[in-house]
Backbone as numpy.savetxt, mean C-alpha at the origin, in Angstrom:
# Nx Ny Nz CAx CAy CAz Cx Cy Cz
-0.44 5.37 -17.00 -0.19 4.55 -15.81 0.56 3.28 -16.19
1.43 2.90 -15.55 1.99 1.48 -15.62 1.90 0.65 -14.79
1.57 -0.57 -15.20 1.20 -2.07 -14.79 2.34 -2.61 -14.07
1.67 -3.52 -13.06 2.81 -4.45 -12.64 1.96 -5.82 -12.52
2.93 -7.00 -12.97 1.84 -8.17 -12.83 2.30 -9.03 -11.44
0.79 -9.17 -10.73 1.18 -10.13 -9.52 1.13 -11.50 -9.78
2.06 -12.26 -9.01 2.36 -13.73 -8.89 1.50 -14.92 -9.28
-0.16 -14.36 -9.42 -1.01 -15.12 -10.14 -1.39 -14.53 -11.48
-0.69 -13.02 -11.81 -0.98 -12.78 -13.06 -2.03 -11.73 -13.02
-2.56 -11.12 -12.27 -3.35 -10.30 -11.50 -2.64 -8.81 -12.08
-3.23 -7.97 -12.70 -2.57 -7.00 -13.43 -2.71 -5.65 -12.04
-1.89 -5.11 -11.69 -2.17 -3.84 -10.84 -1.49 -2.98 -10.85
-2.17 -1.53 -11.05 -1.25 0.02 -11.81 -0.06 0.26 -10.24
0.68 0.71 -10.87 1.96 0.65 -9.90 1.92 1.56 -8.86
1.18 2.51 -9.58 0.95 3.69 -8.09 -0.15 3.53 -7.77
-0.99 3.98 -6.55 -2.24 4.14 -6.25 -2.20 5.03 -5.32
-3.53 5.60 -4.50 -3.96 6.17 -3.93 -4.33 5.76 -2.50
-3.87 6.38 -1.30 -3.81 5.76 -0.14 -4.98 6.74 0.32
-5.99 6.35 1.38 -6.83 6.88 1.84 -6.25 6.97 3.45
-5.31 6.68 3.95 -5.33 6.43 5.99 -5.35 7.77 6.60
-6.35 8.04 6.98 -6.32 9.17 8.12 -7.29 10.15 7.62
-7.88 9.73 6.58 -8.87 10.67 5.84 -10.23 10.02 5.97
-10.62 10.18 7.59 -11.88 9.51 8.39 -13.19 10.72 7.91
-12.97 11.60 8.03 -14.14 12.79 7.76 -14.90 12.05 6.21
-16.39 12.24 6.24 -16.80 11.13 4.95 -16.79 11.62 3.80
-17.04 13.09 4.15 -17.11 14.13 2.80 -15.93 14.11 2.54
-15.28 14.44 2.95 -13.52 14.60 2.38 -12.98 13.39 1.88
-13.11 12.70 2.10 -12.62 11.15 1.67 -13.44 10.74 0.40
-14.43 11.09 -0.28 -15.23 10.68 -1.39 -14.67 11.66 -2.02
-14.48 12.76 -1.75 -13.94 13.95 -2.43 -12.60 14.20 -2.92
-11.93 13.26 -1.92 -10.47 13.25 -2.29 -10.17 11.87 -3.25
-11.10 10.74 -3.44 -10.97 9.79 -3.85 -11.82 10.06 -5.23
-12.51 10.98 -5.28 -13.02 11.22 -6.74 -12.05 12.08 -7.21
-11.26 12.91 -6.71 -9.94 13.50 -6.92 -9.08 12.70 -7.97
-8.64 12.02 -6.88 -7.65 11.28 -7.61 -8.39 10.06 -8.85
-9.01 9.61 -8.82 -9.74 8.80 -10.23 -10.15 10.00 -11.19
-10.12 10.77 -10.81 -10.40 11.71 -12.25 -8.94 12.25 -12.61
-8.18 12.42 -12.13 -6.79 12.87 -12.35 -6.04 11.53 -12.81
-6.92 10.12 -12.88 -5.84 9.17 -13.58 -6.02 7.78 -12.85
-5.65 8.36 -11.10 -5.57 7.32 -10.49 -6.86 6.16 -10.73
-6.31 4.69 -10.37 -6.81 3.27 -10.91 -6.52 2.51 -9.55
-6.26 2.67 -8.51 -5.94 1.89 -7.95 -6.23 2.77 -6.45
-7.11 2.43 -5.92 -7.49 2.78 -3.91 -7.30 2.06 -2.78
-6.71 2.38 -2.00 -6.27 1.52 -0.95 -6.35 2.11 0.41
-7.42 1.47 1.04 -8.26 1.37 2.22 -8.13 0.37 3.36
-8.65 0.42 4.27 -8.87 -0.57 5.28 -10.09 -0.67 6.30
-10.17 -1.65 7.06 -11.24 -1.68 8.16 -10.82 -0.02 9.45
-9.77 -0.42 9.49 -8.68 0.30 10.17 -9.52 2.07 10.30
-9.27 2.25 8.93 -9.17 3.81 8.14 -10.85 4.19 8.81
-11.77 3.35 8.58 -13.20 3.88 8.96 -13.73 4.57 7.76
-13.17 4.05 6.75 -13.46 5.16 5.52 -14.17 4.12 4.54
-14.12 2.96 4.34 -14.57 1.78 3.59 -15.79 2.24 2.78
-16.69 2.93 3.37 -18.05 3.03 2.67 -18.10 4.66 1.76
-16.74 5.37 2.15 -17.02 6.83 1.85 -16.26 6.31 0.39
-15.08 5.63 0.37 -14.40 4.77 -0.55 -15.37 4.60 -1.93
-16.11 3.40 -1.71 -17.31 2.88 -2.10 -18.14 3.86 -2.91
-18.58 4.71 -2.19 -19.59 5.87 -3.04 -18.76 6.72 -3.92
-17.69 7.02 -3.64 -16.75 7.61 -4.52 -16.24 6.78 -5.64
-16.33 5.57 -5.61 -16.13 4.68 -7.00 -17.57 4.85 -7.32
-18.49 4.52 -6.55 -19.82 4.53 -7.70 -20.36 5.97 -8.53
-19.85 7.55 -7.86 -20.22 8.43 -8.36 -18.98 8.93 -8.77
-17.87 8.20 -9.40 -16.99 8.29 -10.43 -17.48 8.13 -11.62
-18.51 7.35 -12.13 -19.00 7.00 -13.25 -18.18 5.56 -13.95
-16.99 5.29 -13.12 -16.14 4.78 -14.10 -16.26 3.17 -14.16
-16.20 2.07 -15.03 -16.47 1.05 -14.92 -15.55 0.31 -14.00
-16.49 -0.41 -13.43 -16.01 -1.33 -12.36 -14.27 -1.64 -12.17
-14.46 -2.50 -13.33 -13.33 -3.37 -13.91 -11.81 -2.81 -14.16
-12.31 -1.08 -14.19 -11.01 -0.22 -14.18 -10.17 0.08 -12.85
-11.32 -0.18 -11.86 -10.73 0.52 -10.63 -10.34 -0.58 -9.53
-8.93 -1.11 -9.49 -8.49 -1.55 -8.31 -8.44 -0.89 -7.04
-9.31 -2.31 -5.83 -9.50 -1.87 -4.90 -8.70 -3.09 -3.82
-8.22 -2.11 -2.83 -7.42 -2.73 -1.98 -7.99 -2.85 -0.53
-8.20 -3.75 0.01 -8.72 -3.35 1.90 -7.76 -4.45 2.84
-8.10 -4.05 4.17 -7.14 -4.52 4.82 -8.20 -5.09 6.37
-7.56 -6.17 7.00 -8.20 -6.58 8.40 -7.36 -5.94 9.21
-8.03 -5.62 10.42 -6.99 -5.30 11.48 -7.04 -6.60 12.40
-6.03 -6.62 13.36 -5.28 -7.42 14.36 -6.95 -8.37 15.50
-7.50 -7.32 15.28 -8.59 -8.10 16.36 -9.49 -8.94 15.24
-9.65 -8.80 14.14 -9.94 -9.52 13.12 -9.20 -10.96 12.90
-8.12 -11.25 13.56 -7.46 -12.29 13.15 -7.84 -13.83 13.46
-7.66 -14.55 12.69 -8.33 -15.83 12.52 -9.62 -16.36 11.95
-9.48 -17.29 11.62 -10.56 -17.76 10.29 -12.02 -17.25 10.37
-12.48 -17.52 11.17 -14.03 -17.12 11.28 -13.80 -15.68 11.41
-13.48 -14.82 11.87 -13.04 -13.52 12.44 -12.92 -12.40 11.00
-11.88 -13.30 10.47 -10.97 -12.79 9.45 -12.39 -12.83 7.73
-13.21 -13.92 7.84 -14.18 -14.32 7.02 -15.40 -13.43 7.60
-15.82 -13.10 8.79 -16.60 -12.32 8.91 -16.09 -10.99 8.87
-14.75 -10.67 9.19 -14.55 -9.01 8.45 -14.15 -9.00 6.86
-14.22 -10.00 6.37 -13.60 -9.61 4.74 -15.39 -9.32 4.69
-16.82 -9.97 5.06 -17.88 -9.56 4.59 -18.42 -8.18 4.61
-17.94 -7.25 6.11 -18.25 -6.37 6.34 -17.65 -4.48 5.51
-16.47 -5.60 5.18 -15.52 -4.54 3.92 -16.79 -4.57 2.87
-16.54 -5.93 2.17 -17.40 -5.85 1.10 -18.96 -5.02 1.32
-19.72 -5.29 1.97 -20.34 -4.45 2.06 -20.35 -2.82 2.23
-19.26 -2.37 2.99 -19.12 -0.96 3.31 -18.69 -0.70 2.00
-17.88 -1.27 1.61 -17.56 -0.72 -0.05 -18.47 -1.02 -1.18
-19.88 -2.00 -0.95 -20.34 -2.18 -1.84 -19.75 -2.79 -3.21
-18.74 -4.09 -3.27 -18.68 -4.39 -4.20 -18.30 -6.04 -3.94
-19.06 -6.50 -4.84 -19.26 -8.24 -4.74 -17.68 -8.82 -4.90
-16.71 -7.94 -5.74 -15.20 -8.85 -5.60 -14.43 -7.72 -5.28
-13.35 -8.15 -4.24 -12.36 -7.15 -3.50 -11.23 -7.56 -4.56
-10.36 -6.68 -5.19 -9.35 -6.79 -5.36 -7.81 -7.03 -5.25
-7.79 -6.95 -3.78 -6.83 -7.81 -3.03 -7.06 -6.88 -1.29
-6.80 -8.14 -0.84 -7.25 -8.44 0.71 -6.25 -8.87 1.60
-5.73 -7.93 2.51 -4.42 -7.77 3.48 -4.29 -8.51 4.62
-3.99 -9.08 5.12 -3.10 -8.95 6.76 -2.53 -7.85 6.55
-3.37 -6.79 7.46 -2.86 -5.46 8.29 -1.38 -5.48 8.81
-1.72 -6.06 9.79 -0.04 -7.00 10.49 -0.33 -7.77 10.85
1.41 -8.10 11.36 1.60 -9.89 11.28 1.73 -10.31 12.72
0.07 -10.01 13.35 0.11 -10.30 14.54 -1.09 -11.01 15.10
-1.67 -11.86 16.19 -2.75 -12.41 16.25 -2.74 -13.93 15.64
-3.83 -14.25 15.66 -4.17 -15.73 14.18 -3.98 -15.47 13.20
-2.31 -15.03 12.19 -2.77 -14.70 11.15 -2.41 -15.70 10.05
-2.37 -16.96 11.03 -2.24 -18.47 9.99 -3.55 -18.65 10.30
-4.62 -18.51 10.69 -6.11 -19.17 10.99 -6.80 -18.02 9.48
-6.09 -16.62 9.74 -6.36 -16.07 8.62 -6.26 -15.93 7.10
-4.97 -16.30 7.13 -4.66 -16.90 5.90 -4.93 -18.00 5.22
-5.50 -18.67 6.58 -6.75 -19.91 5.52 -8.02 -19.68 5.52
-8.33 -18.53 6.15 -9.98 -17.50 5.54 -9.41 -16.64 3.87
-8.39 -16.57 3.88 -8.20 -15.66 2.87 -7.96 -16.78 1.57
-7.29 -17.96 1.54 -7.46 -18.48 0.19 -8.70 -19.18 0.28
-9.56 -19.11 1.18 -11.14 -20.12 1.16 -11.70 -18.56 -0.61
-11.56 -17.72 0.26 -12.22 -16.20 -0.25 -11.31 -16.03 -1.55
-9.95 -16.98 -1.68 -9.64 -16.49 -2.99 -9.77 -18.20 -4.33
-10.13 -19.09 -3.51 -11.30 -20.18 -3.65 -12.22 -19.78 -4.73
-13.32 -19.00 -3.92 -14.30 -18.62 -4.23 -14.36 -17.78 -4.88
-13.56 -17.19 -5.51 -13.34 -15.57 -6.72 -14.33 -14.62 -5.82
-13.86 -14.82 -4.51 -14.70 -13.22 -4.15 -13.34 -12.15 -3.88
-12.05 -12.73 -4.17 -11.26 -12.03 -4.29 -9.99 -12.22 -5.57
-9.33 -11.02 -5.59 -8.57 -11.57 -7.04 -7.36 -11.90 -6.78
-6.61 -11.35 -5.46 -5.38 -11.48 -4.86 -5.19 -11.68 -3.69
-4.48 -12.18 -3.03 -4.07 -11.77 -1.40 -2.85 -11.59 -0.77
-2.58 -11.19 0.38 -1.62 -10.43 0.66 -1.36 -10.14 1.52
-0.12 -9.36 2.49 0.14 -9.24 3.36 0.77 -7.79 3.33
0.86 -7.20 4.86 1.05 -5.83 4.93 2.11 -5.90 6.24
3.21 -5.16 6.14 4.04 -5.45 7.55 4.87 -6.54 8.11
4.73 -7.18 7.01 5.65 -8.42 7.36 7.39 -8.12 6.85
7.94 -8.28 7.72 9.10 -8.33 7.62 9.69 -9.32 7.35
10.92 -9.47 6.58 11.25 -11.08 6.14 11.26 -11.97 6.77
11.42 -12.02 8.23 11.66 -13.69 9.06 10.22 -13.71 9.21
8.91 -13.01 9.31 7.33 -13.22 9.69 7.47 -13.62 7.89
7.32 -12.98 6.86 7.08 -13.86 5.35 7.76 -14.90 5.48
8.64 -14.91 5.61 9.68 -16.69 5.24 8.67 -17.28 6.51
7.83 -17.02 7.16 7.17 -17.98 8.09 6.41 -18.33 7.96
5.46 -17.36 7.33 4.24 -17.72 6.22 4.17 -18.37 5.33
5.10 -18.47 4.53 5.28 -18.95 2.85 6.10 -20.35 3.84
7.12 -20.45 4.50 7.21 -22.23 4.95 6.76 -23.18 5.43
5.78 -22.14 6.19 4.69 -23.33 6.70 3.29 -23.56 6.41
3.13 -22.33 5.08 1.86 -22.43 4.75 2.04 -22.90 2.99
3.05 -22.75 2.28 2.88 -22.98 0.88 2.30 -22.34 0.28
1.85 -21.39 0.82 1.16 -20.02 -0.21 1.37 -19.02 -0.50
2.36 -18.39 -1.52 2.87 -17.70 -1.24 2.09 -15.55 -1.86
1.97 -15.03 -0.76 1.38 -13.93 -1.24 1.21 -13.28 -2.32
0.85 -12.75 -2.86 0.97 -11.90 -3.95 1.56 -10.20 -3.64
1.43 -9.97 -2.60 1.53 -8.34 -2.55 2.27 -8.17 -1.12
2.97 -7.36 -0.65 3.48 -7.42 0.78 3.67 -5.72 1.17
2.83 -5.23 1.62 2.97 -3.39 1.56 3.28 -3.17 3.18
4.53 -2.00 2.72 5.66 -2.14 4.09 6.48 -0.60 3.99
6.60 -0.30 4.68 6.83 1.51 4.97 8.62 1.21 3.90
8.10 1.87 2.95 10.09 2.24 2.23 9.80 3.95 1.61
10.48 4.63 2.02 10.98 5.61 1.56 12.39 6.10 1.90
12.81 7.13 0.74 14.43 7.45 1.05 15.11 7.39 2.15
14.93 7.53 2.96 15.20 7.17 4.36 15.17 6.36 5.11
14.28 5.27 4.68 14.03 3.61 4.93 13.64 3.07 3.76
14.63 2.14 3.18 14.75 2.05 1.80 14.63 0.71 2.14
14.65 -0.56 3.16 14.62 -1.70 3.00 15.13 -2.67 1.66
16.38 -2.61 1.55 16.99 -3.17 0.32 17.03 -5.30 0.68
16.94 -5.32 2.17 17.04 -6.68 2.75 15.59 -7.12 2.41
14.81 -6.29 2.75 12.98 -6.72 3.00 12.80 -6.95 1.27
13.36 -6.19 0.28 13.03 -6.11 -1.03 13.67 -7.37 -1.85
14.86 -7.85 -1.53 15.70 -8.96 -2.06 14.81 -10.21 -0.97
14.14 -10.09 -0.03 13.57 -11.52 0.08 12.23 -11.58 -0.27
11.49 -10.54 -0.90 10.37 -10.52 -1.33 10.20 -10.65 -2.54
11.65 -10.20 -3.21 12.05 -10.81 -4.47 12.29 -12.30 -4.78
12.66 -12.72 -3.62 13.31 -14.20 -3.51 11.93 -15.13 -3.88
10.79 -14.73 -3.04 9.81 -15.33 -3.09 8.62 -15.09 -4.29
8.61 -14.04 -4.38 8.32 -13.76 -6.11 6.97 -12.45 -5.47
7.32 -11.42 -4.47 5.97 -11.54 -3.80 6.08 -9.75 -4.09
5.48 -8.77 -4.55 5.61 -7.41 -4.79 5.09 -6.77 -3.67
6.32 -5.61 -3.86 6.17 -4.75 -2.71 5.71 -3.48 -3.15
4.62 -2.87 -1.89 3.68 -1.78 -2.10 4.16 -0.90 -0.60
4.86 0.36 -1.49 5.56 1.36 -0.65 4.21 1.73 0.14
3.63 2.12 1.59 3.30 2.52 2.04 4.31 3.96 2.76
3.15 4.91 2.79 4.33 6.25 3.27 5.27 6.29 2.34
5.13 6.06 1.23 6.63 6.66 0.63 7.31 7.58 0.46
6.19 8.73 0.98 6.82 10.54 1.10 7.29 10.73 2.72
7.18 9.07 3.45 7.82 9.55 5.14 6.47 10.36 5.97
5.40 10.46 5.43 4.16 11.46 5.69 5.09 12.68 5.94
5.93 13.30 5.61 6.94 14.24 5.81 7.52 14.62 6.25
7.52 13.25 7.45 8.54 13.47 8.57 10.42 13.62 8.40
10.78 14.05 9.39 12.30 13.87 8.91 13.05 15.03 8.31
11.90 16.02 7.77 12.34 16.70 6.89 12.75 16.54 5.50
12.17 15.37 5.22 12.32 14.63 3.72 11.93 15.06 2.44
11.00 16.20 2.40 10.84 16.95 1.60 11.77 18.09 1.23
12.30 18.45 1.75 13.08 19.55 2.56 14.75 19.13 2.13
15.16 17.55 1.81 16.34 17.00 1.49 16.83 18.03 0.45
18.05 18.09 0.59 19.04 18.95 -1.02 18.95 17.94 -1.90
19.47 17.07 -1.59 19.57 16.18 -2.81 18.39 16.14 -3.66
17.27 15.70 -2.75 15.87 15.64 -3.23 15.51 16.45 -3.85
15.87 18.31 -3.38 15.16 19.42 -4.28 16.43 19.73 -5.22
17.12 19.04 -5.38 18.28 19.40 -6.47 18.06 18.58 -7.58
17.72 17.44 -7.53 16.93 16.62 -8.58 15.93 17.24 -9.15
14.77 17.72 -8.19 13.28 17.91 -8.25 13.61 19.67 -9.20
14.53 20.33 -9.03 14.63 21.58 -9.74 15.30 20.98 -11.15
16.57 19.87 -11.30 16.71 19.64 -12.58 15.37 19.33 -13.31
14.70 18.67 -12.89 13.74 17.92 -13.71 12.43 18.33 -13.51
12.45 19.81 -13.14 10.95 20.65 -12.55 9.94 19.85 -12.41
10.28 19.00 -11.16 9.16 18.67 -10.56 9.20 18.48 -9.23
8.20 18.21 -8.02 7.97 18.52 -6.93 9.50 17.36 -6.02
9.73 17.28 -4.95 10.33 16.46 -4.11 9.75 15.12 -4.31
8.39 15.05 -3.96 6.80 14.23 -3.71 7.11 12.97 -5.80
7.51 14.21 -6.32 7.80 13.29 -7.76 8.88 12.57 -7.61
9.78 13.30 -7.09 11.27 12.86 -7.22 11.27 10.99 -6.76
10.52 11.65 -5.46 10.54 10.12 -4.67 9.81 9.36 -5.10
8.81 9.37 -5.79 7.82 8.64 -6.43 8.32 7.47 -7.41
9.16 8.76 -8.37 9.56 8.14 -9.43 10.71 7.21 -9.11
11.66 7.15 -8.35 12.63 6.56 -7.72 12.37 5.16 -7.25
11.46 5.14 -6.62 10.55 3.94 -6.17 9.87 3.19 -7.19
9.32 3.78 -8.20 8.56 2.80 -9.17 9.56 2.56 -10.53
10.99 2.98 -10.35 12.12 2.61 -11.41 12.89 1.28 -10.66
12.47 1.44 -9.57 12.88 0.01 -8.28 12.07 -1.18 -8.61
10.93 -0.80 -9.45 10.07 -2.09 -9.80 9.40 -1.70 -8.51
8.75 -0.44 -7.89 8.38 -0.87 -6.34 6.75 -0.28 -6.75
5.38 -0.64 -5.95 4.84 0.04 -6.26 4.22 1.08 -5.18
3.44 2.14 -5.06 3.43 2.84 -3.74 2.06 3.29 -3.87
1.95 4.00 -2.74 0.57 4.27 -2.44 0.25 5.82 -1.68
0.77 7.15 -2.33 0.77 8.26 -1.67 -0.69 8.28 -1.67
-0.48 9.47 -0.38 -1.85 10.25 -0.30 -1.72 11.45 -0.07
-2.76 12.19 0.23 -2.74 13.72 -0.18 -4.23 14.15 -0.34
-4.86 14.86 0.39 -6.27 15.53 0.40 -6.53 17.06 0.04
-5.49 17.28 -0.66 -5.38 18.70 -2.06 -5.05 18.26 -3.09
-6.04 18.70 -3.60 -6.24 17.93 -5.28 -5.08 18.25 -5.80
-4.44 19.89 -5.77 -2.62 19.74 -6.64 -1.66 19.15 -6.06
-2.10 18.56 -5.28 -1.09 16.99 -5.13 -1.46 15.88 -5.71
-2.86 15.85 -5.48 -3.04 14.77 -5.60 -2.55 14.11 -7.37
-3.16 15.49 -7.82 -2.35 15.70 -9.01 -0.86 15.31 -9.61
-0.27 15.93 -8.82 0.89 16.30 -9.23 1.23 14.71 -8.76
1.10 14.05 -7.95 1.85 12.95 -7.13 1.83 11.66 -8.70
0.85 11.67 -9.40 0.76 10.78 -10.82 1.34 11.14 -11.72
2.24 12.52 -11.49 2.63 12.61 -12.90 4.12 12.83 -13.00
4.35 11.20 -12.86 5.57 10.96 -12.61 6.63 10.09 -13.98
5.39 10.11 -14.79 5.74 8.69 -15.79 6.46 9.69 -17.40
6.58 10.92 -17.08 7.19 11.57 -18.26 8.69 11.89 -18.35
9.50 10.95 -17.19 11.21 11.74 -16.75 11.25 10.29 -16.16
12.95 10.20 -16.10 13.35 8.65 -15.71 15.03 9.40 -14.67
15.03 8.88 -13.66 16.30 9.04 -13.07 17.06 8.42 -13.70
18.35 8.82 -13.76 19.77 7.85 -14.46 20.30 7.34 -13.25
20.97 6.22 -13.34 21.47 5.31 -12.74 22.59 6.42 -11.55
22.98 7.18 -11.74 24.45 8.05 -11.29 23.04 8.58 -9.95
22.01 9.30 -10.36 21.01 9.66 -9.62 20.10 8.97 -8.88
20.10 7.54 -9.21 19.28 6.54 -8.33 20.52 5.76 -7.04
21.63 6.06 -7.62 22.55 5.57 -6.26 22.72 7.04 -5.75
22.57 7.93 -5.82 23.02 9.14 -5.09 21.73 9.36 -3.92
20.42 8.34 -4.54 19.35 8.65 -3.03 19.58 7.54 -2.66
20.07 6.61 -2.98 20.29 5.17 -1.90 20.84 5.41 -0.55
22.18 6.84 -0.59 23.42 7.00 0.32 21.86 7.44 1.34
20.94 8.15 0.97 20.11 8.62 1.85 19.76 7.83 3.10
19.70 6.51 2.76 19.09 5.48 3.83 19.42 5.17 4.73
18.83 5.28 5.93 19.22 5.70 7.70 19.14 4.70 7.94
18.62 3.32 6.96 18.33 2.41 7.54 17.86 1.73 9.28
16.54 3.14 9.65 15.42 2.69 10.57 14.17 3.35 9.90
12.90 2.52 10.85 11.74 3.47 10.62 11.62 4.89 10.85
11.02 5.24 10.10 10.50 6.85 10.29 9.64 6.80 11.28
8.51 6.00 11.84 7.87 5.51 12.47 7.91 4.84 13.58
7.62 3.78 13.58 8.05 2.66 14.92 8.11 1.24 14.11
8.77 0.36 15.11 9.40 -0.63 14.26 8.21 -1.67 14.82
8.61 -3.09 13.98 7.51 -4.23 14.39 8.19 -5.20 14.85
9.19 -4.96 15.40 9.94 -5.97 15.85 9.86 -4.95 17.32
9.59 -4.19 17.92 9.61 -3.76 19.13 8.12 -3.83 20.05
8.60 -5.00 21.20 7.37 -5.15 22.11 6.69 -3.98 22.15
7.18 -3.02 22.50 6.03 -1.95 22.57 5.03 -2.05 21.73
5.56 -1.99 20.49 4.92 -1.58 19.26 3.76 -2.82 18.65
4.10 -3.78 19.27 3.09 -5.07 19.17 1.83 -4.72 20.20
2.24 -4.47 21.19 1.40 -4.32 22.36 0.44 -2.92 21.68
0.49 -2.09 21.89 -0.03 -0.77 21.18 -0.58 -1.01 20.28
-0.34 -1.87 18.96 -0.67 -1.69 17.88 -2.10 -3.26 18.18
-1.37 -4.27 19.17 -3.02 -5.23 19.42 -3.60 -4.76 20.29
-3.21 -3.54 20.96 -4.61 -2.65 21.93 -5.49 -1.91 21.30
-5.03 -1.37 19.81 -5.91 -0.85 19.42 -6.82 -0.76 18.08
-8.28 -0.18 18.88 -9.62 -0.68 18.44 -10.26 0.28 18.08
-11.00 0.46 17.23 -11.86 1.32 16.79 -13.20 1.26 16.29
């Protein structure tokens, strides 16, 4: 596995393991003991996911010491603001059972999330956390954060894959010194992105899956990501990316890929604000 160091020096393995949508409890301990036995070091959860505590038991009946396993969680939107934001970072910790979170999100960048971001350095104050961070912010919401607050994040995780490659979002997150954590980086497979020539013309030179191709592409970007996958020969296969290196002729030939929009929905569209602070779980 390879390291990347965050902005306070905070060491974190470059790939990790995304848990979203894997609500069932058995399957989610199962898929998360999956992947820590196949390598993975790094889990990334939320209030959101409903999975926090299935998370939790799957690090403790990993066997593996604490100190190895980075853990990631996230607030959602009705969580926002100081008291709010301080009483859901408690309720993580508990569902996951562990006295220090490893870095602690703004979900999105919507609500109080300046009332929150001064619950989040009280909590990184207090070493009940090791990092903090933001999720969904697009550069004019970060440059808004970091100018009027002076603090500048450590982590910023934001949908990039071949097809939305955000080269603007990556040069101002660079600017600010702040690392980016590919969420979706396989597109959840929309698009037909697996399915790309280019993609399986690489993935046959270098016999390995599409799911590698893109992996590896992304973490030669300095980027770090967070697939998921609830079949263990993925889950597998998705880490074993660190034995083959794209050449430069092959890392601009998936750049041309970029449609430059979401695969998804965007955060700059009212709709998508509205929808996304209606919903509760």
């Amino acid at each position: 596995m390879e390291f990347l160091s965050l902005n306070n020096a905070v060491l974190m393995p470059i790939l990790g393991f995304g848990v979203y949508q894997i609500e069932e409890k058995d399957e989610c301990e199962r898929s998360v003991l999956d992947a820590l036995e196949a390598g993975y070091r790094l889990i990334d959860t939320a209030s959101l996911y409903v999975n926090e505590k299935a998370v939790g038991n799957a690090i403790r009946k990993s066997g593996l010491p604490r100190e190895e396993i980075f853990v990631t969680t996230k607030f959602w939107i009705r969580d926002a603001g100081y008291e709010k934001t301080m009483a859901s970072f408690s309720r993580s910790q508990e569902n996951l059972g562990l006295e220090v979170i490893d870095l602690f999100l703004i979900h999105q960048p919507f609500g109080d999330y300046y009332g929150s971001w001064r619950a989040m350095q009280t909590l990184y104050g207090q070493g009940k956390v090791r990092a903090i961070g933001v999720s969904n912010f697009y550069p004019d919401r970060l440059a808004d954060l970091v100018q009027n607050t002076g603090f500048i994040p450590a982590l910023n995780q934001v949908e990039m894959n071949p097809f939305f490659q955000q080269h603007e979002a990556q040069a101002w997150n660079q600017k600010y010194g702040v690392q980016i954590q590919a969420w979706a980086p396989l597109g959840r497979g929309l698009q037909d992105i697996l399915e790309n020539e280019l993609l399986k013309n690489l993935a046959d030179k270098y016999q390995k899956t599409v799911a590698q191709i893109i992996l590896r592409w992304l973490t030669q970007r300095g980027l770090a990501a967070i697939p998921k996958s609830t079949h263990r020969e993925r889950i597998v296969e998705n880490i074993r990316i660190f034995d083959f290196s794209l050449d430069e002729n092959e890392m601009a030939a998936i750049r041309t890929l970029d449609k430059g929009r979401t695969c998804f929905s965007s955060h700059t569209d009212p709709e998508t604000v509205i929808r996304l602070s209606s919903r509760h779980f």
